[in-house]
FIROPA-244016 format. One record per residue: residue number from 1; residue in one letter; x, y, z of N, C-alpha, C in turn. Coordinates in nm, 4 decimals, decimal comma, padded with zeros to 6 digits. Layout:
<pts>
NUM | A | X | Y | Z | X | Y | Z | X | Y | Z
...
</pts>
This chain:
<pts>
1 | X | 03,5686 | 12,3943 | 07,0671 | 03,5178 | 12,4695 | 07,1811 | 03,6338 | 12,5324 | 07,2551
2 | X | 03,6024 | 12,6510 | 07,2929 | 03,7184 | 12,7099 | 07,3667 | 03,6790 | 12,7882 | 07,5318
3 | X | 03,7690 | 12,7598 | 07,6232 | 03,6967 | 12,8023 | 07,7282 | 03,8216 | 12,8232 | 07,7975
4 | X | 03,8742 | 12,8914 | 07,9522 | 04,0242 | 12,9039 | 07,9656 | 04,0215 | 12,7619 | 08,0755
5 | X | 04,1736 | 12,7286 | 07,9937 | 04,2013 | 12,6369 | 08,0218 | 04,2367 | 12,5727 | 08,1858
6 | X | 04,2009 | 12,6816 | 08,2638 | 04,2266 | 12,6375 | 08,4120 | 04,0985 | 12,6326 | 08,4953
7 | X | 03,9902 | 12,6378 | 08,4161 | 03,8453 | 12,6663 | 08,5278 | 03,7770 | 12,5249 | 08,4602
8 | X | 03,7787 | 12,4716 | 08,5629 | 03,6727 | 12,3034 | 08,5368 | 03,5525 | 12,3343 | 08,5087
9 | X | 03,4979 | 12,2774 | 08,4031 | 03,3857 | 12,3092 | 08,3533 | 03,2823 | 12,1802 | 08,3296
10 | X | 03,1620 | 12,1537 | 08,3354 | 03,0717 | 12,0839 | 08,2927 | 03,0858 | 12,0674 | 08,1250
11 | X | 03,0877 | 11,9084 | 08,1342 | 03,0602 | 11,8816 | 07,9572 | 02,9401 | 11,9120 | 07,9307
12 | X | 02,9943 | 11,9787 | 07,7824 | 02,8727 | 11,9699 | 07,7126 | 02,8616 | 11,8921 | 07,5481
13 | X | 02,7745 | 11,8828 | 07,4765 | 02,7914 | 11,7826 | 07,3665 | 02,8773 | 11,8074 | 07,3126
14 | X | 02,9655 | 11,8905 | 07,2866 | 03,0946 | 11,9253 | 07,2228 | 03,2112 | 11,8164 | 07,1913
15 | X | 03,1809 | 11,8201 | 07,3495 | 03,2946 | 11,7150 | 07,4624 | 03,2865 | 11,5912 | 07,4923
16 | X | 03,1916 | 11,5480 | 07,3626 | 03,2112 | 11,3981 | 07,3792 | 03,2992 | 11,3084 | 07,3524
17 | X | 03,3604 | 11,2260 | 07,4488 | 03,4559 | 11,1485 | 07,4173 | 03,4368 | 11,0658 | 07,2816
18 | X | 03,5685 | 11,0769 | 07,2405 | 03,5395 | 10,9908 | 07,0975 | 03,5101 | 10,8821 | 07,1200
19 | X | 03,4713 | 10,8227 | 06,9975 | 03,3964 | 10,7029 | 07,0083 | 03,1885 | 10,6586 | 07,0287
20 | X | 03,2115 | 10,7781 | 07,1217 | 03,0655 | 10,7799 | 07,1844 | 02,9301 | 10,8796 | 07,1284
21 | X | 02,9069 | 10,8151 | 07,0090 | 02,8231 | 10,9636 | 06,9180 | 02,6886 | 10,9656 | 06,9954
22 | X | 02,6615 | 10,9099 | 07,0965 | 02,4993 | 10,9472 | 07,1690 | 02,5102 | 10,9943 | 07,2690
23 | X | 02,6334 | 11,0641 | 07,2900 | 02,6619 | 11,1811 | 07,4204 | 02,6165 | 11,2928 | 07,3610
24 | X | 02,5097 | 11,3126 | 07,5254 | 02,3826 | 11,4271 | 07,5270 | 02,4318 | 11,4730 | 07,6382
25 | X | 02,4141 | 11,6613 | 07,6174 | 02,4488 | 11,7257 | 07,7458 | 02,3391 | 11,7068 | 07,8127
26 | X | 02,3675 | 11,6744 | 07,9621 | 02,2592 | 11,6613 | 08,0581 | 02,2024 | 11,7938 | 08,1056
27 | X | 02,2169 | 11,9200 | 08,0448 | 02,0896 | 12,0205 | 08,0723 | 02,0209 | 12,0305 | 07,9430
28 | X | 02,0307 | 11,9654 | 07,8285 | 01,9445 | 11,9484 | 07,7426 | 01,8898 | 11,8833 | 07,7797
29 | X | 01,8947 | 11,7285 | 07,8332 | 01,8034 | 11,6152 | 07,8646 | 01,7347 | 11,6596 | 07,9661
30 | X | 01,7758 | 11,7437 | 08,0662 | 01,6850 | 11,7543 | 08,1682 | 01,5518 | 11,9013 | 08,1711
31 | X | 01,5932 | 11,9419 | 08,0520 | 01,5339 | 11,9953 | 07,9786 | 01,3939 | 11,9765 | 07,8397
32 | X | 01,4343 | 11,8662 | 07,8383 | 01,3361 | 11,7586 | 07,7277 | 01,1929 | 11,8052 | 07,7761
33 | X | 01,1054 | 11,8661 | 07,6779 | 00,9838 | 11,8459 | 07,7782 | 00,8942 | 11,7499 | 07,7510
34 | X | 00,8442 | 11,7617 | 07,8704 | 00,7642 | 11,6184 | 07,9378 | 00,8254 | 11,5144 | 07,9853
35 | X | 00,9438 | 11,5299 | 07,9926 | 01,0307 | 11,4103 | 08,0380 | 01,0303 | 11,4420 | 08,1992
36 | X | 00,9746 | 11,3818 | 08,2803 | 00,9750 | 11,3566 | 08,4869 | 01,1723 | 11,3236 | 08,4635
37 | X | 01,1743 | 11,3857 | 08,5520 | 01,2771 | 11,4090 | 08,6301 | 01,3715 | 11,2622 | 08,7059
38 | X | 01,4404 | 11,2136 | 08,7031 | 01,5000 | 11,0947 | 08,8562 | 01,3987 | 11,0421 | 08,9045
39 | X | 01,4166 | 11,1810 | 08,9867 | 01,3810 | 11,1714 | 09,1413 | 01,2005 | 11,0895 | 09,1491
40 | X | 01,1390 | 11,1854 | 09,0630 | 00,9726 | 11,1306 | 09,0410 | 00,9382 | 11,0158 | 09,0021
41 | X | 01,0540 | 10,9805 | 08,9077 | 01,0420 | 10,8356 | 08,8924 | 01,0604 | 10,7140 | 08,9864
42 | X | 01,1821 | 10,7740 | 09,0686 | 01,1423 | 10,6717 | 09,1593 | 01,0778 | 10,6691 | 09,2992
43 | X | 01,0232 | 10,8105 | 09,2672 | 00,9373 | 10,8289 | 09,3874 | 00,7622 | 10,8043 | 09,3450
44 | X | 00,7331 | 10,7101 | 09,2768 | 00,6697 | 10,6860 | 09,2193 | 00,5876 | 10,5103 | 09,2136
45 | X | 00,6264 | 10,4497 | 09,3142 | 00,5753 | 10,2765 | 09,3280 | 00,5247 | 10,2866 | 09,2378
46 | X | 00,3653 | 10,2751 | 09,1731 | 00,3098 | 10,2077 | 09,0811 | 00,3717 | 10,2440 | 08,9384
47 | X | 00,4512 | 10,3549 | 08,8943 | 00,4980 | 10,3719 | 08,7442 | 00,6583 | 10,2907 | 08,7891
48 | X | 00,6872 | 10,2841 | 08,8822 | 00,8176 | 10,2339 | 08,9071 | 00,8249 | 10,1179 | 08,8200
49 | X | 00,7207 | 10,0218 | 08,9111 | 00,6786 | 09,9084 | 08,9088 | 00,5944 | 09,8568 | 08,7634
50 | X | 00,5074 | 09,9480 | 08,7076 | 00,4743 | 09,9196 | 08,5502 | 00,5761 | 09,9246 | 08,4503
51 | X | 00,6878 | 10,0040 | 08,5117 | 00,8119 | 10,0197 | 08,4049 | 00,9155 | 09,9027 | 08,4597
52 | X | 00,9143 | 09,8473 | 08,5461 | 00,9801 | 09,7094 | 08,5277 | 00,9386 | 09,6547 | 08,5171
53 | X | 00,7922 | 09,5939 | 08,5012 | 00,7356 | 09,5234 | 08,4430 | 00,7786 | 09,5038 | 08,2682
54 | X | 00,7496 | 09,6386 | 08,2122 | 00,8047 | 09,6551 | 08,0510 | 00,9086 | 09,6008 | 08,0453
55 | X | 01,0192 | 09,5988 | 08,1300 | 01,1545 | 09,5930 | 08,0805 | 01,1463 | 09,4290 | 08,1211
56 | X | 01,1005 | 09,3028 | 08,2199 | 01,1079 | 09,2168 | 08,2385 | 01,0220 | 09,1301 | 08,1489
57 | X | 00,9482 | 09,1767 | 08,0668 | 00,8587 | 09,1328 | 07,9073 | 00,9313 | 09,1213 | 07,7919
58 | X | 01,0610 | 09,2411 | 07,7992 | 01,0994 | 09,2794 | 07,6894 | 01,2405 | 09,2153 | 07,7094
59 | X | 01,3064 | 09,1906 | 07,8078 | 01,4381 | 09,0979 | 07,8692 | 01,4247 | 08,9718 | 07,9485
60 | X | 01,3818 | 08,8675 | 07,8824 | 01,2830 | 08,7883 | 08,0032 | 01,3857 | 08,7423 | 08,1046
61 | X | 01,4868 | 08,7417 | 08,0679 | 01,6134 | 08,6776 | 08,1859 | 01,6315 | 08,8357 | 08,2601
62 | X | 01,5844 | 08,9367 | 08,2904 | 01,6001 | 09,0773 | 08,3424 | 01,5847 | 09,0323 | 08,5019
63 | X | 01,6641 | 09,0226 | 08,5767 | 01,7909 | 09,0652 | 08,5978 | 01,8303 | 08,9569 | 08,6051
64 | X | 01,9509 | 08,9548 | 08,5368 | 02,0898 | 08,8284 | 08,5206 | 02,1490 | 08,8240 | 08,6103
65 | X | 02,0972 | 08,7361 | 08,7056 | 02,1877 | 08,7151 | 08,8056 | 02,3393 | 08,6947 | 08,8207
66 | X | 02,4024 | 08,6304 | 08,6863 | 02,5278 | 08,6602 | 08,6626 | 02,5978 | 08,7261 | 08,6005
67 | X | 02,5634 | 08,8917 | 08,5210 | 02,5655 | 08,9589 | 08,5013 | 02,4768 | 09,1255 | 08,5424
68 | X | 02,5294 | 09,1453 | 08,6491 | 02,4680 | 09,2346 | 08,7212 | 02,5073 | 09,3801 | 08,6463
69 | X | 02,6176 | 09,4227 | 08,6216 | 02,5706 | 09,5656 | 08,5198 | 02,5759 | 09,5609 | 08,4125
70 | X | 02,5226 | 09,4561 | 08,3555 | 02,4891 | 09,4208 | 08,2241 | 02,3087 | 09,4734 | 08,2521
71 | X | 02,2336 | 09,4055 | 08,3390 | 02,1136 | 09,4155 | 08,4016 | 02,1069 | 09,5451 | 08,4588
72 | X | 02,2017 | 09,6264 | 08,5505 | 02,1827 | 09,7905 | 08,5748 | 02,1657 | 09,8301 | 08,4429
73 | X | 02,2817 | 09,8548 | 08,3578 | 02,2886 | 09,9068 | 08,2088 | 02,1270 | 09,9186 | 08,1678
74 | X | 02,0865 | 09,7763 | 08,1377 | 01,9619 | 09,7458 | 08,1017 | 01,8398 | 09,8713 | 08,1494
75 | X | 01,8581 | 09,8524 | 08,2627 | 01,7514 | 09,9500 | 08,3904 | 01,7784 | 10,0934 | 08,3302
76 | X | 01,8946 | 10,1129 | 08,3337 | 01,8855 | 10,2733 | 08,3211 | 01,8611 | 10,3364 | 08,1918
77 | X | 01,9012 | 10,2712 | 08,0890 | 01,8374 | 10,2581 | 07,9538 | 01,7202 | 10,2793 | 07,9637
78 | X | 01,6552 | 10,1576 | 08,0186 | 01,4652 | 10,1531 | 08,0060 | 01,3843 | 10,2671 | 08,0743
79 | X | 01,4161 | 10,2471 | 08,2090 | 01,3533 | 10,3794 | 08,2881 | 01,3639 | 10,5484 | 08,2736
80 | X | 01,5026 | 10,5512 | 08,1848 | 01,5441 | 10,6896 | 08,2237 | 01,5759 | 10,6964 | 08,0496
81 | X | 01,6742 | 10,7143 | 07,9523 | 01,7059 | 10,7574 | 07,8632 | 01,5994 | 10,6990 | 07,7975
82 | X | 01,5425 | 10,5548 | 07,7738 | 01,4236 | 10,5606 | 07,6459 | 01,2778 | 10,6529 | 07,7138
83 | X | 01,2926 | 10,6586 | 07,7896 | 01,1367 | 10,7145 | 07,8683 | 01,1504 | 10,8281 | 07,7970
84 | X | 01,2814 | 10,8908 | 07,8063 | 01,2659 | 11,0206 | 07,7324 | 01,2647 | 11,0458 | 07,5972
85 | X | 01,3191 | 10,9387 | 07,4820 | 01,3064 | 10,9219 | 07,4135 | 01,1588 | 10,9543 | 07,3277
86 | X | 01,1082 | 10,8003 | 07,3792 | 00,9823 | 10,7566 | 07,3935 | 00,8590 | 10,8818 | 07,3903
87 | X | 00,8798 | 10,9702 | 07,5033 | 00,8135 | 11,0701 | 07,5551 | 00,8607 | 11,1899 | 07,4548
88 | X | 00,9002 | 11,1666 | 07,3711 | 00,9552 | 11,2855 | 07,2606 | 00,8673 | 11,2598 | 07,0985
89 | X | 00,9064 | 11,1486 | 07,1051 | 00,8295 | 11,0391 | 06,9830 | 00,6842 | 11,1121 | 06,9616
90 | X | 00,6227 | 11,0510 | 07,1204 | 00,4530 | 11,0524 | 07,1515 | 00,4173 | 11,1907 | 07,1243
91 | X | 00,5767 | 11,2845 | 07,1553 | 00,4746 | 11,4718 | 07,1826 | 00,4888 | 11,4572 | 07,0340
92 | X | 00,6209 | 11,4278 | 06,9307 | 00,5689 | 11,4741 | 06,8221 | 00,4507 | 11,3795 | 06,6960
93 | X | 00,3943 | 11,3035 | 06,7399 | 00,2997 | 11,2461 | 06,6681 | 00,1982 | 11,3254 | 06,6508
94 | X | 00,1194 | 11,2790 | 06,5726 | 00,0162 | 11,3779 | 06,4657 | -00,0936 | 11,2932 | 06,4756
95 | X | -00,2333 | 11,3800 | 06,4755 | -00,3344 | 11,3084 | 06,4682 | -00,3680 | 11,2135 | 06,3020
96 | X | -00,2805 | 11,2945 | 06,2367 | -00,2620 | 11,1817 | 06,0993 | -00,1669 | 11,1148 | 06,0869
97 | X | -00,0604 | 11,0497 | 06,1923 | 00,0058 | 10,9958 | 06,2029 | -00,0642 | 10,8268 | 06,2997
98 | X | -00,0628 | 10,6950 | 06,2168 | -00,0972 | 10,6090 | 06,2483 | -00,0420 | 10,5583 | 06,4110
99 | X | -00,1096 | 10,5158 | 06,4984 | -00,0552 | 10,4838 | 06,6354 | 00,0581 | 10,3447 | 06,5959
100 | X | -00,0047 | 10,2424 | 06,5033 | 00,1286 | 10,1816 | 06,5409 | 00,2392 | 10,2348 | 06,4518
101 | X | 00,2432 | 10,3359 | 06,3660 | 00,3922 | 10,3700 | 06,3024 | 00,4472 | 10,4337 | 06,4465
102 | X | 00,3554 | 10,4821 | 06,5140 | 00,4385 | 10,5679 | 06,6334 | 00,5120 | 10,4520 | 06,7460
103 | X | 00,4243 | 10,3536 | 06,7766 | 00,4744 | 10,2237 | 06,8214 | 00,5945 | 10,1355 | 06,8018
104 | X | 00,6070 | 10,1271 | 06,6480 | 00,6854 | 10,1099 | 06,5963 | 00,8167 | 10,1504 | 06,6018
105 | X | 00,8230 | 10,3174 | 06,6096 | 00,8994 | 10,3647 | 06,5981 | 01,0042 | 10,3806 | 06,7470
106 | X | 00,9004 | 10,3635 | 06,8539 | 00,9080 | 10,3590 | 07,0028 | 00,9763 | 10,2037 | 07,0233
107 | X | 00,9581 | 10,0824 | 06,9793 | 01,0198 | 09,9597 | 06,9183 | 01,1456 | 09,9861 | 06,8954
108 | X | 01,1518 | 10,0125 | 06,7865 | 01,3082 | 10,0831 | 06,6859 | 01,4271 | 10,1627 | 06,8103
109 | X | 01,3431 | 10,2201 | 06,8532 | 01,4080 | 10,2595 | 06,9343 | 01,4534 | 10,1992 | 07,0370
110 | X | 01,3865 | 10,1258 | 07,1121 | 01,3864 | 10,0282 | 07,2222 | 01,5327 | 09,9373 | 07,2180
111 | X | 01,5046 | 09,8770 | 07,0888 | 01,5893 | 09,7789 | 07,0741 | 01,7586 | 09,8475 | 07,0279
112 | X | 01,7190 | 09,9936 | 06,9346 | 01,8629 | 10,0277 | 06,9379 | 01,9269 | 10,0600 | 07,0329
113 | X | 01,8496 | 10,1053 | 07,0840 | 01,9307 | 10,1491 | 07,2594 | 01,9466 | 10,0437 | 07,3459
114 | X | 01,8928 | 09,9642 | 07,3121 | 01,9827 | 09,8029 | 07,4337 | 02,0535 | 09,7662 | 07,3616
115 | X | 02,0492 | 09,7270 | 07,2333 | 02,1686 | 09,7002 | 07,1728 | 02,3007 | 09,7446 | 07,1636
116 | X | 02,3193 | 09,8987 | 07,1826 | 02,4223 | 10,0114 | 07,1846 | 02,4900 | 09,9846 | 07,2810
117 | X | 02,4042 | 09,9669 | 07,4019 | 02,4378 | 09,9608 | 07,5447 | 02,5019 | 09,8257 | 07,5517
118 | X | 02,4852 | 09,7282 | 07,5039 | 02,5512 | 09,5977 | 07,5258 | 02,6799 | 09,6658 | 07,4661
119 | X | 02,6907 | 09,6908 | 07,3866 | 02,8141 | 09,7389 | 07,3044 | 02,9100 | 09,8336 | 07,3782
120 | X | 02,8757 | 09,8904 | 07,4535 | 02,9154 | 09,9949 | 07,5378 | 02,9494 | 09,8882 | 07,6775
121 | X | 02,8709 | 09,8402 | 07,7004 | 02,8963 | 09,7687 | 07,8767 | 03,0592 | 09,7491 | 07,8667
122 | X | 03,1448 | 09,6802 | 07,8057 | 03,2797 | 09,6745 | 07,8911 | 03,3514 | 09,7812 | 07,9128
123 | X | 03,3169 | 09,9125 | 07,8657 | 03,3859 | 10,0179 | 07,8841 | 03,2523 | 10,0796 | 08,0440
124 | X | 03,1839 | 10,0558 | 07,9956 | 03,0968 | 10,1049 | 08,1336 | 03,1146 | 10,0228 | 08,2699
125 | X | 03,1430 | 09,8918 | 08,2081 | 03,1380 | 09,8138 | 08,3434 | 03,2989 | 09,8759 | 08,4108
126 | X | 03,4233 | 09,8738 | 08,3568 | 03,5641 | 09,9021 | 08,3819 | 03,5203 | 10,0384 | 08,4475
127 | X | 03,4782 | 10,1465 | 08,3899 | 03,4401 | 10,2994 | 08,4481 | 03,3573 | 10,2411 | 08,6030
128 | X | 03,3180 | 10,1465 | 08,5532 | 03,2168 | 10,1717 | 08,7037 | 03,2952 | 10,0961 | 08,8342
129 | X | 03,3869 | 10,0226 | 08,7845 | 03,4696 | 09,9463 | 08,8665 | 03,5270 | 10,0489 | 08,9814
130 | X | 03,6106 | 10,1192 | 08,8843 | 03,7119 | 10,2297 | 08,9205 | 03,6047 | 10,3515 | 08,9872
131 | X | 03,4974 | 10,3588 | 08,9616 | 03,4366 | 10,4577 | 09,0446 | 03,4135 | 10,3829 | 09,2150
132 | X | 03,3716 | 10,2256 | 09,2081 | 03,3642 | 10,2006 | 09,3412 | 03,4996 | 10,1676 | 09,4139
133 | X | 03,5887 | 10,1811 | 09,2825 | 03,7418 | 10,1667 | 09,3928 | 03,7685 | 10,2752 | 09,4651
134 | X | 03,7363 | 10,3791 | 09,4118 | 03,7147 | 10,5406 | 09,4794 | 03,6438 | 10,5881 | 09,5990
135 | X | 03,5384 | 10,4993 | 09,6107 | 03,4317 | 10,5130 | 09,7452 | 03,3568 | 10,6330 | 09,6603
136 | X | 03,3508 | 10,6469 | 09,5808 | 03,2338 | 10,7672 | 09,5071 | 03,2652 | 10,8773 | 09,4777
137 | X | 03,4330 | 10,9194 | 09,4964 | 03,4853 | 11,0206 | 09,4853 | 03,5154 | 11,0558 | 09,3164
138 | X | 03,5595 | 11,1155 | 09,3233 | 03,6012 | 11,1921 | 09,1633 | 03,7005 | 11,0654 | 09,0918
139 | X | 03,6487 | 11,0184 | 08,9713 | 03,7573 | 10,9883 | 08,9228 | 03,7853 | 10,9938 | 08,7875
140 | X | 03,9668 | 11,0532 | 08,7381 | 03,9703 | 11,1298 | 08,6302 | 03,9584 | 11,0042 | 08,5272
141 | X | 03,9671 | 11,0534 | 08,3861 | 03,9739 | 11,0333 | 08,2966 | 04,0684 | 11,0951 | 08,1620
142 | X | 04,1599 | 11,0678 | 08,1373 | 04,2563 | 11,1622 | 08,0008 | 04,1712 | 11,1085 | 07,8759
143 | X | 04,1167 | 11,1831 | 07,7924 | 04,0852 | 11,1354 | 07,6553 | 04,1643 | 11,1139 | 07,5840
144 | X | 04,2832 | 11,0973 | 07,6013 | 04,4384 | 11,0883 | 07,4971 | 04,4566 | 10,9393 | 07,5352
145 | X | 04,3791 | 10,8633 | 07,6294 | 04,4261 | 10,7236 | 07,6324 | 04,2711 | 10,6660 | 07,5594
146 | X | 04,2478 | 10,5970 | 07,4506 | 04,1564 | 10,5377 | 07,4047 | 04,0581 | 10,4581 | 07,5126
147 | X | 04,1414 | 10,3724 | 07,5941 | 04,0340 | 10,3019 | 07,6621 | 03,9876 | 10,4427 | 07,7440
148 | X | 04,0320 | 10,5041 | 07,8648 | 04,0029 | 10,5859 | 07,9435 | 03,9055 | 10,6787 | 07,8831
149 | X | 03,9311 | 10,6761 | 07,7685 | 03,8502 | 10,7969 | 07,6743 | 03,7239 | 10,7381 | 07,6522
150 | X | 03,6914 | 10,5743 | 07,6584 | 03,5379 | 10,5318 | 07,6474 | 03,4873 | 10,5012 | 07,7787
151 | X | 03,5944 | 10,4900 | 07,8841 | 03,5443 | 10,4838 | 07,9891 | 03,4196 | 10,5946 | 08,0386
152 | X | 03,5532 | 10,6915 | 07,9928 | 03,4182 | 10,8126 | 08,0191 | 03,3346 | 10,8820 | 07,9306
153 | X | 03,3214 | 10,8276 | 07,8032 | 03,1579 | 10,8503 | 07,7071 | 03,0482 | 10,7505 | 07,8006
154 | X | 03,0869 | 10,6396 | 07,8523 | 03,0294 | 10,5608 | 07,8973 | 02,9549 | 10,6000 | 08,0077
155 | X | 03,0439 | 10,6273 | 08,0975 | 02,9973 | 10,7255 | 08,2250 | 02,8883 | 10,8271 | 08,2171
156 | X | 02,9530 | 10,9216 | 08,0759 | 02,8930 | 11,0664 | 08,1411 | 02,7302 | 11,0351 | 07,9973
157 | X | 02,7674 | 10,9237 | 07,9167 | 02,6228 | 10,8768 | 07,8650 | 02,5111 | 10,8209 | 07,9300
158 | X | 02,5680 | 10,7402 | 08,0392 | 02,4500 | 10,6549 | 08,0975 | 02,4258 | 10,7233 | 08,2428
159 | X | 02,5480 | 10,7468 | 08,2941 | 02,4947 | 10,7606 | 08,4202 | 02,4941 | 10,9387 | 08,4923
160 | X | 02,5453 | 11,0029 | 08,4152 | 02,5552 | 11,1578 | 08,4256 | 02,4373 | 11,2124 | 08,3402
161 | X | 02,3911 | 11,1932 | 08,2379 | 02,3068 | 11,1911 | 08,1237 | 02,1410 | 11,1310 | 08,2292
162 | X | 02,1650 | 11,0845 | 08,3220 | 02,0156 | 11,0224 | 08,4266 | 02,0559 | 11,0490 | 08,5557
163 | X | 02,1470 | 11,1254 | 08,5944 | 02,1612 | 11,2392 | 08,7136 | 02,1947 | 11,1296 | 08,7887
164 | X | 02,2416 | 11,0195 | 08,7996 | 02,3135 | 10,9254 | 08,8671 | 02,4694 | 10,9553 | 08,8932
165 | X | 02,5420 | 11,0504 | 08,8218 | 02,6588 | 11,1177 | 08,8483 | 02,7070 | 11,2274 | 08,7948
166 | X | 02,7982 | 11,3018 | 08,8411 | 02,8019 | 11,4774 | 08,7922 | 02,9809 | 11,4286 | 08,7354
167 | X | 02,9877 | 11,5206 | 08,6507 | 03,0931 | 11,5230 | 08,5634 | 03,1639 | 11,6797 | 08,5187
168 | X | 03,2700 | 11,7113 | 08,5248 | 03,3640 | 11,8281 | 08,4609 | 03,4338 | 11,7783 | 08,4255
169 | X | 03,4838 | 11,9076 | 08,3057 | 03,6113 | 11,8835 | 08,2114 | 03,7235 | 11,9617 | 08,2814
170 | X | 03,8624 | 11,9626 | 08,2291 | 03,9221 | 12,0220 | 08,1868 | 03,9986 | 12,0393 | 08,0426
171 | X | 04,0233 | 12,1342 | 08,0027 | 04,0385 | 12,1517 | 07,8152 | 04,1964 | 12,0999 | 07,8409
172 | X | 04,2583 | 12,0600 | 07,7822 | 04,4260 | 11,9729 | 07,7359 | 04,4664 | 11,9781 | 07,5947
173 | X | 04,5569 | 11,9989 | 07,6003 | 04,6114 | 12,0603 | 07,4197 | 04,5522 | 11,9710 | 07,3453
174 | X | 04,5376 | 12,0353 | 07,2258 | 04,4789 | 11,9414 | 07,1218 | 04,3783 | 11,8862 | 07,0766
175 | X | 04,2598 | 11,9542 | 07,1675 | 04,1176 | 11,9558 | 07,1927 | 04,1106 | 11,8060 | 07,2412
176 | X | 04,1637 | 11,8182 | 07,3574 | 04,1829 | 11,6765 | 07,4103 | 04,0487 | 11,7093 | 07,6042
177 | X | 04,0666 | 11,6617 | 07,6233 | 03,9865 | 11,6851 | 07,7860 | 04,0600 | 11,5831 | 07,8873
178 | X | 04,0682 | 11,6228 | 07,9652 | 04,0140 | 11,5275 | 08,1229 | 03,9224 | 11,5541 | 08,1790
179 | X | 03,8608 | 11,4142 | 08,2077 | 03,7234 | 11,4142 | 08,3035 | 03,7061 | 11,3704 | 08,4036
180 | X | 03,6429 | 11,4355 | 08,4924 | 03,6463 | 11,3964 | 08,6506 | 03,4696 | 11,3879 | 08,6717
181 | X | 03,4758 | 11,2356 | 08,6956 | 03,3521 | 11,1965 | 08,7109 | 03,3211 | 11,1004 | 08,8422
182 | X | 03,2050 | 11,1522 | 08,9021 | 03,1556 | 11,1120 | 09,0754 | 03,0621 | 11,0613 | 09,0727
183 | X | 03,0203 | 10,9626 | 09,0714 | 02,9292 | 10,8322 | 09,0657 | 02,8724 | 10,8200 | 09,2026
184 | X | 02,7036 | 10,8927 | 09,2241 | 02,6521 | 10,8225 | 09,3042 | 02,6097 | 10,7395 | 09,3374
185 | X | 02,6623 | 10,6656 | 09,4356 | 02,7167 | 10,5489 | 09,4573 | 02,5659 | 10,5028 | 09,5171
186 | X | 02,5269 | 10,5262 | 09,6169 | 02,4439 | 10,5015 | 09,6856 | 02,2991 | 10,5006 | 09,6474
187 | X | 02,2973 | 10,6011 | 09,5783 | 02,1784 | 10,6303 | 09,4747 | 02,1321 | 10,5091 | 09,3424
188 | X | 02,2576 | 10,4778 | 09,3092 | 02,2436 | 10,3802 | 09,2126 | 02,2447 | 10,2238 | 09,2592
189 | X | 02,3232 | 10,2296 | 09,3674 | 02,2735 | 10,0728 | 09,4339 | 02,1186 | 10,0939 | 09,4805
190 | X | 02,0561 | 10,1727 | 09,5059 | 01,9640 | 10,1720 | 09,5649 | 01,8655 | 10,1513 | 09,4456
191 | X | 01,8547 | 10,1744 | 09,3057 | 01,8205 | 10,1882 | 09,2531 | 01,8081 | 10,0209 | 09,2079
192 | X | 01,9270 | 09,9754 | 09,2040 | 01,9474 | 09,8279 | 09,1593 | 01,9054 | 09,7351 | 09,2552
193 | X | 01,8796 | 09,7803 | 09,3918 | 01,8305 | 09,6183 | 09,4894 | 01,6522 | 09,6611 | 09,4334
194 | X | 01,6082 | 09,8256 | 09,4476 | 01,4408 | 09,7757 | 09,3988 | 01,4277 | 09,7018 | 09,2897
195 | X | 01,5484 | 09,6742 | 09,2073 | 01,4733 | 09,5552 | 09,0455 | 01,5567 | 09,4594 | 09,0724
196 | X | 01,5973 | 09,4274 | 09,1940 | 01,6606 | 09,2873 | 09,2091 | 01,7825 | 09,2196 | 09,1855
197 | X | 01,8687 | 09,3384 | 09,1933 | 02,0070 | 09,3535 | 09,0845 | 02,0918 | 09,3389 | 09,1952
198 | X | 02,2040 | 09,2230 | 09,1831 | 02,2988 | 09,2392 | 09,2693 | 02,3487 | 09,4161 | 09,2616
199 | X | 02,4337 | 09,3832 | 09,3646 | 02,5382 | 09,5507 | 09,4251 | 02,6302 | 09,5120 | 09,2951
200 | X | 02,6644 | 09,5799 | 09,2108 | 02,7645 | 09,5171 | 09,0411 | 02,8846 | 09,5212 | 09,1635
</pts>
């Protein structure tokens, strides 16, 4: 990808940090159709509340009290990236397509994506550290340092990817990036005391 190298730009799937092959640009996702938006979701009590229900069936220890963004992770997975998933599955099923292969497949999915995400948490939990050492401000990322470089697939997968934080690049020799990523802060604690989640 080529773009000039002094104007900060929004990632797009191009620009995914290595390591991280399920980095989705967030105007595709927010683009998905039929996929509700954030905001509706959690302006929403009774689907709020049926969708943590799902996720406390399907995690019965949900929320780990001693692992608190292990349990966010969990949340934002369930509510926001499989919903859309999920909601992609259902549009393309066929009236000759059996309901539980579609079930199934909504399953399959379920479980790869918590699984991924466990796999991902110590680079997400470290990114998220350093965002509240910031007070919510910008904080960079060089993709030329390996850890820093999953810090922020981590970031701009889970929580930029569900409009929980905004993210730009800048291009660096070698098709390398820095990323400057702003974690709403407030938005996402708020998000974590309605399912019972310590402040991580």
């Amino acid at each position: 990808m080529t773009s000039s190298p002094d104007v900060p730009r929004q990632p797009s799937a191009g620009d995914a940090p290595e390591g991280y092959a399920e980095y989705e640009d967030p105007a595709v996702v927010s683009a998905a159709p039929a996929v509700e938006p954030l905001q509706a979701i959690l302006d929403d009590p009774v689907a709020f509340e049926r969708t943590a229900d799902d996720l406390k069936r399907r995690r019965s220890s949900f929320p780990e009290g001693g692992r608190p963004v292990a349990s966010l992770l969990d949340a934002v997975i369930w509510f926001f990236k499989l919903r859309a998933e999920t909601t992609l599955v259902e549009a393309d099923a066929t009236a000759s397509r059996p309901m539980d292969q579609v079930l199934e497949e909504e399953q399959r999915l379920a479980d790869e994506a918590l699984d991924r995400a466990r796999e991902d948490l110590p680079a997400f939990e470290t990114g998220l550290r350093k965002a509240r050492a910031a007070g919510g401000r910008e904080v960079t990322f060089d993709s030329r340092d390996p850890d820093q470089d999953r810090m922020a697939g981590a970031l701009i997968g889970y929580l930029v990817a569900t409009d929980f934080a905004t993210a730009r690049t800048e291009d660096l020799p070698g098709d390398q990036y820095r990323y400057h990523i702003a974690v709403d802060l407030p938005r996402l604690d708020a998000f974590a005391r309605r399912l019972g989640i310590a402040t991580p």
